[in-house]
C-alpha positions in Angstrom: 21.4 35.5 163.8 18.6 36.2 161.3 14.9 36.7 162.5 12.2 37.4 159.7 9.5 40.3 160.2 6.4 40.5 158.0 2.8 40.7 158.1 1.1 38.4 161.2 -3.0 38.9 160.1 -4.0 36.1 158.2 -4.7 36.5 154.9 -8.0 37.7 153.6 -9.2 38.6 150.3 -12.6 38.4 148.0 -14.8 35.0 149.1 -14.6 34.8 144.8 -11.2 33.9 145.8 -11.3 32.1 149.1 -14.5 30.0 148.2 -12.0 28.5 145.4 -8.9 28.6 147.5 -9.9 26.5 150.6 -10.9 24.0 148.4 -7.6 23.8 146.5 -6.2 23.6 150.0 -8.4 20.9 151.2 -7.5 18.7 148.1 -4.3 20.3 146.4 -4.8 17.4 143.6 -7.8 19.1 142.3 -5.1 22.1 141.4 -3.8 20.1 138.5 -7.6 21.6 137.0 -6.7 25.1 137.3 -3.7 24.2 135.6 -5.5 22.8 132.8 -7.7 25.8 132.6 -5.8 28.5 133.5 -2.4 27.6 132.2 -3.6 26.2 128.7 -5.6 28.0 127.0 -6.3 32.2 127.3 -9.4 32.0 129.2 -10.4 35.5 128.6 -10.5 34.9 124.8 -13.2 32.1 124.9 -16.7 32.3 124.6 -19.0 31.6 127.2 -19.9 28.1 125.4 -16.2 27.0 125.0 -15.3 28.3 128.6 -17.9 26.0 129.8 -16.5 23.3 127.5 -12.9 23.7 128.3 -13.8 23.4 132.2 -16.0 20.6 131.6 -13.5 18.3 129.7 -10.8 19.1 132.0 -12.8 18.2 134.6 -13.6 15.4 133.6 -9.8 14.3 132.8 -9.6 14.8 136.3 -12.3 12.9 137.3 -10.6 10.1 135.3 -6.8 10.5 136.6 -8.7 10.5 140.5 -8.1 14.0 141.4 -11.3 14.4 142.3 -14.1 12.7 143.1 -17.8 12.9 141.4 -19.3 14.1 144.4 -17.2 17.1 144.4 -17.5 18.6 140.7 -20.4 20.6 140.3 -19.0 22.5 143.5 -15.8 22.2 142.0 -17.5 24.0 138.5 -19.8 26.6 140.4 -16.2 27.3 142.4 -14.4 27.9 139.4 -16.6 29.6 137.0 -17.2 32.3 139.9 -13.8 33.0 139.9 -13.1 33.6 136.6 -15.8 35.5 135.9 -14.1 37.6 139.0 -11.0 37.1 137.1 -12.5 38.6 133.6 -13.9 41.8 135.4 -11.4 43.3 137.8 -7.8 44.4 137.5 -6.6 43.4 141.2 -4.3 40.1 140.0 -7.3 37.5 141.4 -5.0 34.3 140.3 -1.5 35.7 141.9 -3.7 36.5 145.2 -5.3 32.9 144.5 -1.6 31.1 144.2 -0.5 33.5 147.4 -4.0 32.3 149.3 -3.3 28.4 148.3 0.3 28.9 149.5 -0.5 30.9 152.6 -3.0 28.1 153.9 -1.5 25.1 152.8 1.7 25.5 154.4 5.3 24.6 153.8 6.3 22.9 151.2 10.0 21.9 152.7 9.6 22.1 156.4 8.2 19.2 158.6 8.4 20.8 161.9 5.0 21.5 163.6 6.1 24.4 165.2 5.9 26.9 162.0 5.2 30.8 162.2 4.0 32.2 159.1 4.7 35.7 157.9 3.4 37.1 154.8 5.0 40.1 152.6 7.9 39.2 155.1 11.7 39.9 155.0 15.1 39.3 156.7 16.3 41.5 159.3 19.5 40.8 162.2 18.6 40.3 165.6 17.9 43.9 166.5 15.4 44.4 164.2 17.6 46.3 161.2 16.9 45.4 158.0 19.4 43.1 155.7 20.3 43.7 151.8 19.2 47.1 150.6 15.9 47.6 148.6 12.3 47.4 149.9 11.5 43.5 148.1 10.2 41.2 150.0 8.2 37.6 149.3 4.9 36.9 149.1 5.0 34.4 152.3 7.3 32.8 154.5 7.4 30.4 157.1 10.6 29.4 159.5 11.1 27.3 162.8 11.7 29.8 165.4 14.6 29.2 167.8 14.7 30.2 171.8 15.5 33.6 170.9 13.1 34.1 167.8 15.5 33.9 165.3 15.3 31.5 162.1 16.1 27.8 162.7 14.7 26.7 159.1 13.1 29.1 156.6 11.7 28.6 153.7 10.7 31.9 151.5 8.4 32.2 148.6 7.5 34.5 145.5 4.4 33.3 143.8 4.0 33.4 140.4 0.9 31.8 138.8 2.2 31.6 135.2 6.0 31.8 136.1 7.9 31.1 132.4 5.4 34.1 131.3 6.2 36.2 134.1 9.7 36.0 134.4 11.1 35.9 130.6 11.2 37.7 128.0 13.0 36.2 125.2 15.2 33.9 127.2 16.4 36.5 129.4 15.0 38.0 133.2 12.3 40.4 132.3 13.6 43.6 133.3 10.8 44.3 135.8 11.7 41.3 137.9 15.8 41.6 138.1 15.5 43.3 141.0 13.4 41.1 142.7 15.3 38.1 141.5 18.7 39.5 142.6 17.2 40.3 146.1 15.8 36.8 146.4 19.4 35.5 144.7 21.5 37.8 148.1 19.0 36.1 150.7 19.5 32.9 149.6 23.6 33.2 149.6 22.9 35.1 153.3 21.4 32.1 154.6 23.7 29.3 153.2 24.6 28.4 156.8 21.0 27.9 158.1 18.3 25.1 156.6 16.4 27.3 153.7 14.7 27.6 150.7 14.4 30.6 148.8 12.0 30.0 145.6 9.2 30.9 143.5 6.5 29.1 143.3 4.3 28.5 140.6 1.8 26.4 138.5 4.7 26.2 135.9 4.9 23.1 134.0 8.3 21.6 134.1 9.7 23.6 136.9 13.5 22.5 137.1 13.5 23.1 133.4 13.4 27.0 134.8 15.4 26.3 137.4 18.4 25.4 135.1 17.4 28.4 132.9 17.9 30.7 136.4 20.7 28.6 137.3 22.3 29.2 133.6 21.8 33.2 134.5 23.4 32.7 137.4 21.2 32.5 140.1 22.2 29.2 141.6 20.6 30.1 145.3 16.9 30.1 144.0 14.6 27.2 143.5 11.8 26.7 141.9 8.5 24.6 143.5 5.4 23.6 141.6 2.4 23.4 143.4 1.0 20.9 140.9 3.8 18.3 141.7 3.7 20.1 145.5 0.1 19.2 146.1 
């Protein structure tokens, strides 16, 4: 049987970052904003004036379409303009780790069992410990039902990708940077055919089965693709 080994600690990373998060977590509909903001339009090539414009209007689409409430939105700004200003100044990936921190906390998106470990920068290994398909990839997180013996029941594994269609193509085909990746993900998810699993990126994409049939028209029929938008 398989058992997955990772990273136990919880995660932890710049309160720029958390402050944001938990409140994502707390309310995933309020990530439809950072979609808006993030996703369309290049932040980092606005003024300060149109920045503030940008987050303004989109949160006030929001406020429309109930994904959040009044009561929540100057919190919701302060939140958000923090982080991109943390965003504009610092080379450490802040909206990966934010996806990764939303993902982390927020739990599975396909399991219902209570009784969920979570792993993060996690991978497969056989019972005693020895690790399956060569490389050193692993995902982001994971979380699987244990069984008696510790070994996966249900698993579901996750690469997040804030911007996924950016990240992964390049010109219609697998940017080479990620084929590895997307072949290890591609051999865990044939491995674990016999078990209940996902194996998948996750992503703010918009339209994400529309990359899903692009992967699956690559060839790599064992790897989904979730949206948190649609998730949350």
């Amino acid at each position: 049987m398989y058992r997955l080994t990772g990273i136990k600690e919880r995660y932890s990373c710049s309160d720029k970052i958390s402050n944001l998060g938990n409140m994502l977590v707390d309310k995933p509909s309020m990530i439809s904003i950072i979609r808006r903001v993030m996703l369309g339009t290049r932040v980092s090539g606005l003024s300060d004036p149109a920045r503030e414009k940008l987050i303004e209007s989109s949160v006030k689409e929001a406020e429309i379409m109930g994904d959040i409430e009044s009561s929540e939105v100057q919190s919701f700004i302060n939140k958000l303009t923090e982080f991109l200003d943390y965003d504009l100044k610092t080379d450490c990936r802040p909206r990966g780790t934010l996806l990764e921190y939303i993902t982390y906390y927020a739990g599975s998106l396909s399991i219902s069992s209570k009784n969920v470990a979570t792993l993060r920068r996690c991978y497969l290994t056989d019972s005693a410990g020895i690790r399956l398909i060569d490389g050193d990839c692993d995902f982001d997180v994971g979380f699987y039902v244990p069984d008696s013996q510790d070994c996966i029941a249900e698993v579901e594994l996750l690469e997040c990708k804030f911007n996924l269609e950016n990240s992964l193509f390049a010109k219609g085909e697998i940017k080479k940077s990620l084929c590895t990746k997307i072949r290890y993900m591609e051999s865990v998810g044939v491995l674990l055919k016999c078990i209940s699993s996902v194996v998948a990126f996750v992503s703010l994409a918009d339209n994400p089965k529309r990359i899903e049939r692009k992967l699956q028209s690559l060839g790599y029929k064992h790897v989904s693709v979730l949206c948190w938008e649609e998730a949350g």
